[in-house]
C-alpha positions as CSV (number, residue, x, y, z in Angstrom):
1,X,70.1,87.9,72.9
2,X,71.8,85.2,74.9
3,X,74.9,83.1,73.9
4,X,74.0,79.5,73.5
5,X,76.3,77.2,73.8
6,X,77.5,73.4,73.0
7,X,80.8,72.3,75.3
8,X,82.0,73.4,78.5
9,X,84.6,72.0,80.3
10,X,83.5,71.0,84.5
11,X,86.0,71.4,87.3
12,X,85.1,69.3,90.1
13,X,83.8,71.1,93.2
14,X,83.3,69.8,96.8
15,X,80.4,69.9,98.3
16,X,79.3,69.9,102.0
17,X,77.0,67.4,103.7
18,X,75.2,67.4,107.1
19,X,77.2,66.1,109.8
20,X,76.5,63.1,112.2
21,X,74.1,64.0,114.9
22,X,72.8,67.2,112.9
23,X,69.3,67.6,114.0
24,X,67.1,69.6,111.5
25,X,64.0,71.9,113.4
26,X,60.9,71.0,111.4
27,X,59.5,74.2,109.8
28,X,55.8,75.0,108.1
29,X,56.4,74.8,104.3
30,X,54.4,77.9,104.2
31,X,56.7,79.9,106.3
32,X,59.7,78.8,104.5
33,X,57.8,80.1,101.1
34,X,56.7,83.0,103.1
35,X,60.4,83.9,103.7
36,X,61.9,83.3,100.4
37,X,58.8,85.1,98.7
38,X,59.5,87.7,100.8
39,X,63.5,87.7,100.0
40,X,62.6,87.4,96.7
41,X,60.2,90.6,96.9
42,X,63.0,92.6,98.5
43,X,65.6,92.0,96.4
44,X,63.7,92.9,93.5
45,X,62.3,96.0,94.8
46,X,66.3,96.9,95.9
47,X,67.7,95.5,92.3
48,X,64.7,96.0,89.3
49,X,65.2,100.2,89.2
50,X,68.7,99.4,87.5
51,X,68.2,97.1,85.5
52,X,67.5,98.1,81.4
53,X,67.3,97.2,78.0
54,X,69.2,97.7,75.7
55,X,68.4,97.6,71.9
56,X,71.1,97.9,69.2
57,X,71.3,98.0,65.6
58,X,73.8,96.7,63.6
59,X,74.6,96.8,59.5
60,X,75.6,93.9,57.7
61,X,76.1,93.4,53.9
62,X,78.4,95.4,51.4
63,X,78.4,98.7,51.1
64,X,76.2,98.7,48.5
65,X,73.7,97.1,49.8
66,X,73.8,97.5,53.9
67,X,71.0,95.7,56.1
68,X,70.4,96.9,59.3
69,X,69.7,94.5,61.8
70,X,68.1,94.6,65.2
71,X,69.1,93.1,68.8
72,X,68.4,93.1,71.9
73,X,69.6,92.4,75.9
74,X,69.8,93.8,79.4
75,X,72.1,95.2,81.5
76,X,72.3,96.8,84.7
77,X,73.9,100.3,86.0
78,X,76.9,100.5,88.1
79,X,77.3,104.3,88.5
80,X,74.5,107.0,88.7
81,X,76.4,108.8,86.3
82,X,75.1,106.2,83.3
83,X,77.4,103.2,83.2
84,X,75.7,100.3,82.4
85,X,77.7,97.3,82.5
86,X,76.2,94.5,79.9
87,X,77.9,91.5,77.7
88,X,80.0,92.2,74.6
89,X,77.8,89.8,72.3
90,X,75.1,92.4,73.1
91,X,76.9,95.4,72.0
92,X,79.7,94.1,69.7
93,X,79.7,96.1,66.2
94,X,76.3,97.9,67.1
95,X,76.2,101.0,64.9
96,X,73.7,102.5,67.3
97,X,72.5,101.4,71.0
98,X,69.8,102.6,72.8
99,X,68.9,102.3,76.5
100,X,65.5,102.0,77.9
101,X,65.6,102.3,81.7
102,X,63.2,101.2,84.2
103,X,60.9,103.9,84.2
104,X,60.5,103.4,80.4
105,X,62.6,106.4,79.3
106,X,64.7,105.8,76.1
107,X,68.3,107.2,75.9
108,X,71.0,106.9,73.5
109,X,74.0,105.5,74.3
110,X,78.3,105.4,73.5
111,X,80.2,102.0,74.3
112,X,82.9,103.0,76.7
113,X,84.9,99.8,76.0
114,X,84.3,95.8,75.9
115,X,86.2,92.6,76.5
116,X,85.2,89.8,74.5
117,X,87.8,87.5,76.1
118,X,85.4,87.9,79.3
119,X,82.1,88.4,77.1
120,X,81.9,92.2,79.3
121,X,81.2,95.7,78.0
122,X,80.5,99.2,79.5
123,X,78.4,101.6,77.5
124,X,77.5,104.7,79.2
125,X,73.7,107.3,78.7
126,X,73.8,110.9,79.9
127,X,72.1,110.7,82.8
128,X,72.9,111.5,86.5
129,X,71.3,110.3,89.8
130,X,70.2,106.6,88.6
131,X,69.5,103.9,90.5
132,X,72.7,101.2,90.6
133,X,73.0,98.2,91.1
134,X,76.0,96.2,93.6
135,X,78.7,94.5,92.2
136,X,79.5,91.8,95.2
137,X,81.8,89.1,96.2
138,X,81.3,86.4,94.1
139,X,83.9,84.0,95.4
140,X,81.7,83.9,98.6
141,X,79.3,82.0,96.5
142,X,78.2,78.6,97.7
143,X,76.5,75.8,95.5
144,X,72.9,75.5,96.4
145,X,72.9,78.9,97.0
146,X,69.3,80.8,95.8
147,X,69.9,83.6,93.0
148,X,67.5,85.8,91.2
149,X,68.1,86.8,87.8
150,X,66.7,90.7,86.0
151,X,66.6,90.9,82.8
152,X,64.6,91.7,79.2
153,X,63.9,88.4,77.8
154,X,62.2,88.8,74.1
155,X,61.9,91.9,75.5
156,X,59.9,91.2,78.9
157,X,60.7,94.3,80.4
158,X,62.0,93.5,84.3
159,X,61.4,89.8,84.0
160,X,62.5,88.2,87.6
161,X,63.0,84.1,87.9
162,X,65.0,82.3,90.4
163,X,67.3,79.5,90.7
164,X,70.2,77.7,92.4
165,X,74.1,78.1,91.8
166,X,74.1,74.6,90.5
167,X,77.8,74.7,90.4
168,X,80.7,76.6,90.2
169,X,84.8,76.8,88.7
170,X,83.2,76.1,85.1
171,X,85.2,77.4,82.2
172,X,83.5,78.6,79.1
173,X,84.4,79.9,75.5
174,X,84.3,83.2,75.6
175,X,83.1,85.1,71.6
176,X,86.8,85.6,71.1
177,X,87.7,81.6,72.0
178,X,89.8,82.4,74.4
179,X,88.0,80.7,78.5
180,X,86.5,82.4,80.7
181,X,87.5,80.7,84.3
182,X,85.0,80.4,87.4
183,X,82.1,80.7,85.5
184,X,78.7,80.4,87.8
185,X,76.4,77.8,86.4
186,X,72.3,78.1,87.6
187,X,69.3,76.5,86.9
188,X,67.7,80.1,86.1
189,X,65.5,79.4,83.4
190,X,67.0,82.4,80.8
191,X,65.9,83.3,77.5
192,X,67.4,85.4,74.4
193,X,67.6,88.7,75.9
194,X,68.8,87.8,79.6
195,X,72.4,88.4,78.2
196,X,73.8,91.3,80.6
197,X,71.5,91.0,83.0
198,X,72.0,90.5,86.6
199,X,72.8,87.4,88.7
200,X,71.6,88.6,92.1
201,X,72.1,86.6,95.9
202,X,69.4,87.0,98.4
203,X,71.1,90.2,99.6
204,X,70.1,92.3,96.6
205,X,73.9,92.4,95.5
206,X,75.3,91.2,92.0
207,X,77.4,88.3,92.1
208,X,77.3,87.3,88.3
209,X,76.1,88.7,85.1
210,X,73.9,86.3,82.7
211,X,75.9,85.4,79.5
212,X,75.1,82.1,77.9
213,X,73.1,79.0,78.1
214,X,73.1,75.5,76.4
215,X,70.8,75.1,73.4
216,X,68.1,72.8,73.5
217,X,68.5,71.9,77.5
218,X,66.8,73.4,80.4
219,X,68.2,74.7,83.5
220,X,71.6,75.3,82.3
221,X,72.8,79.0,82.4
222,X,76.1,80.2,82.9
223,X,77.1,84.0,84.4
224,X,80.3,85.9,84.8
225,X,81.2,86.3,88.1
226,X,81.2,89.4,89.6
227,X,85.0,89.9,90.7
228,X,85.9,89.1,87.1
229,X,83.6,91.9,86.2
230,X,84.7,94.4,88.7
231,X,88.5,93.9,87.2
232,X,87.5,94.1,83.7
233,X,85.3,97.0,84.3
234,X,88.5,99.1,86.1
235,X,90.1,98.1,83.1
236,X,87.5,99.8,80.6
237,X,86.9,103.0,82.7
238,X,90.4,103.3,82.3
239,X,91.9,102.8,79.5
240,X,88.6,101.3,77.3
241,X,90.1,97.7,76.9
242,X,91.8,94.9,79.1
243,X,95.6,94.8,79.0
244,X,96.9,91.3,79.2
245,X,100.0,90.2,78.9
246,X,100.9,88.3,75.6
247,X,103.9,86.7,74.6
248,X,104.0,86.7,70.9
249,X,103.3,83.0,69.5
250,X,101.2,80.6,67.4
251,X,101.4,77.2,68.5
252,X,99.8,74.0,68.9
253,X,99.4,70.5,71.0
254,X,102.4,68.4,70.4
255,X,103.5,65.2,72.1
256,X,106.9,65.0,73.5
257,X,108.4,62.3,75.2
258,X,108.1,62.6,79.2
259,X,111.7,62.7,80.1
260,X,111.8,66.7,79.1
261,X,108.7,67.2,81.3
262,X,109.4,65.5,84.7
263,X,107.4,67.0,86.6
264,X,104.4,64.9,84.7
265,X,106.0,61.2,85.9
266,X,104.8,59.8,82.6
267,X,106.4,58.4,79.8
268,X,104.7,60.7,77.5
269,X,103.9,64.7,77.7
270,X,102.4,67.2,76.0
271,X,103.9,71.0,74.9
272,X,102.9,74.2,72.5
273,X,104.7,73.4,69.5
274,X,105.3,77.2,68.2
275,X,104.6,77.7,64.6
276,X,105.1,81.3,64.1
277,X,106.9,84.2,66.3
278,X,105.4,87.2,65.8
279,X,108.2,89.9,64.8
280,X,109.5,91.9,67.9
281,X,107.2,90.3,69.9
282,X,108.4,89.0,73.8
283,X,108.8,85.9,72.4
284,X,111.0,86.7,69.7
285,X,112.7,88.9,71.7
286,X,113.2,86.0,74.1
287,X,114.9,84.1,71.3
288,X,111.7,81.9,70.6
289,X,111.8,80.1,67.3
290,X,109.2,78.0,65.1
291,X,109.9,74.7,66.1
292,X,110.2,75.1,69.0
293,X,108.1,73.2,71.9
294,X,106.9,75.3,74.7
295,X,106.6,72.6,77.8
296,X,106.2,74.3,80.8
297,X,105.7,78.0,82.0
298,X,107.5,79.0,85.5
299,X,108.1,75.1,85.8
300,X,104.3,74.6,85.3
301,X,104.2,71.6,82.9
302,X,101.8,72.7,79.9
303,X,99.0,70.8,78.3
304,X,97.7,72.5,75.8
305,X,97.8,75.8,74.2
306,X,94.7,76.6,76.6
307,X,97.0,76.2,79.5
308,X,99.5,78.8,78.1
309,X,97.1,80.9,77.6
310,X,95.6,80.4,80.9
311,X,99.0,81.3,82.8
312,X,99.3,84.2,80.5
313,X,96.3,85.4,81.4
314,X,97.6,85.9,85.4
315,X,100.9,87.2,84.8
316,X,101.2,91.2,85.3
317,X,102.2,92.8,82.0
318,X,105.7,93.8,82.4
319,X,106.6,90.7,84.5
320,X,109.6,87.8,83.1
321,X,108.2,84.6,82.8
322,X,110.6,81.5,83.0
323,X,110.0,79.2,80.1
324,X,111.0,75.4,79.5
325,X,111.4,75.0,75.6
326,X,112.6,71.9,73.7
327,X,114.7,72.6,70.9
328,X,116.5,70.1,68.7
329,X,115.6,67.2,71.5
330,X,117.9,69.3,73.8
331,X,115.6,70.9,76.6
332,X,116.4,74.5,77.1
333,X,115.3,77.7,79.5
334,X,114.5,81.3,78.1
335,X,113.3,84.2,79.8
336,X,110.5,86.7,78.4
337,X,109.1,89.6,79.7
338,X,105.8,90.0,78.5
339,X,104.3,92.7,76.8
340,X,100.9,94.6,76.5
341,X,98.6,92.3,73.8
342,X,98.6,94.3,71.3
343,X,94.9,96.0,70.2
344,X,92.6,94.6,67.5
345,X,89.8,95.2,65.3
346,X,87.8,93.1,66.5
């Protein structure tokens, strides 16, 4: 299966150009498609043995009636032990999942813990001595940049195609609605089933994992960079969920007049307006109250509930956070020190 999206939100990126008196060294066109066959042939050979399927089955209906329904994706291994890291779309609510490695052999396996907020899960087989695959620097990523994607699509066991990074600092909608920042985009052509797979730079190391595309267009994929999966996987080994901080708080986009937000140098500004505090939450025990209009976060003017959520997202659980609230038309500060988001159902 692969996510298929509908909006997602571009953050400009800079390019770099040839410089005045470059002079380019004329090369055959078949040795340059020599070389990047040959690339291509290498980092397949290095990558392809960790890659696998994964097939799930999930039941949906009343209990009376239960249907159980089939799915499919890839992923790849991180550990020799069995951890396969994968997307949580793939996995979510499976009531049984099943890994098929690259040598064809079947093995049943337990989630270890997912993060929808980052689309990411961990599921482990009982194996030892696999092949793995390596989770690289992604912020060394460049746009124009080749990539190879692994993966299962429609169950195509191992298929390989290639792209560019076609850009990069994208933010996405992750399954839970919260974004997921520095997204790679590629013109990989992916298909239902690519979800989990590997983004891979001519090196043979993973610097994204395939997640989502854009129904009904070509050449636009999206993959979760590989330093945000190398935190959130730390975070599942550990403790079998991500720990972010959360302050306790419904709210929505208000307007407020710009004189409580001067930072903005406009006559109008936006805030959270808080509709509900969640009892003993940070928030209420910051003294929070509905009605209130978040405007700024460690004298960050705010936006949109997005942005609060976004400068959440970086703060350390445990830390105090300085907020700018307006209250009555009077523009006050409160402190909270945030707290553990709590766990859900999900």
């Amino acid at each position: 299966m692969l996510r298929k999206l509908f909006h997602v939100e571009p953050i400009a990126h800079e390019g770099h150009g040839f410089e005045t008196g470059d002079t380019v060294t004329p090369v055959e066109p078949e040795t340059l498609l020599d070389a990047f066959s040959q690339a291509v042939v290498r980092v397949v050979q290095r990558v392809a043995p960790a890659v696998v399927g994964l097939h799930v089955v999930r039941s949906l209906g009343m209990p009376q009636r239960v249907a159980e329904v089939p799915g499919a994706g890839s992923g790849f291994l991180i550990a020799p032990d069995g951890y396969v890291l994968t997307n949580s779309h793939v996995v979510h609510r499976a009531r049984r999942i099943v890994v098929s490695l690259a040598d064809g052999t079947e093995l049943p396996a337990q989630l270890v813990g997912e993060d929808p907020a980052t689309d990411l899960a961990v599921v482990r087989v009982q194996a030892s001595g696999l092949p793995v695959a390596e989770l690289g620097d992604s912020d060394r990523l460049q746009v124009g940049q080749l990539v190879i994607a692994i993966g299962n699509p429609l169950g195509l066991q191992a298929s390989v195609v290639t792209g560019v990074v076609s850009a990069l600092g994208r933010s996405l909608r992750g399954p839970d609605g919260r974004l997921i920042e520095n997204v790679i985009q590629t013109d990989a052509p992916l298909n239902p089933g690519n979800s989990g797979g590997p983004l891979v730079d001519t090196r043979g190391t993973v610097i994204g994992v395939n997640t989502a595309i854009v129904a009904g267009a070509q050449g636009l994929s999206f993959a979760v960079p590989a330093n945000t999966a190398q935190w959130v996987v730390g975070q599942l080994l550990r403790e079998g969920r991500v720990r972010r901080a959360w302050l306790g708080v419904v709210g929505e986009l208000r307007s407020v007049p710009g004189r409580y937000v001067p930072e903005r140098g406009e006559p109008r500004a936006a805030g959270v307006a808080v509709l509900q505090v969640v009892e003993g939450s940070p928030a209420a025990r910051a003294g929070l109250r509905a009605g209130d209009i978040i405007v700024s976060l460690h004298g960050v003017p705010l936006r949109s509930p997005t942005d609060l959520q976004r400068l959440l997202s970086r703060a350390p659980v445990g830390s105090t956070v300085t907020l700018g609230v307006v209250r009555q038309g009077k523009l006050l500060t409160l402190q909270a020190e945030l707290a553990a988001e709590p766990a859900t159902s999900r």
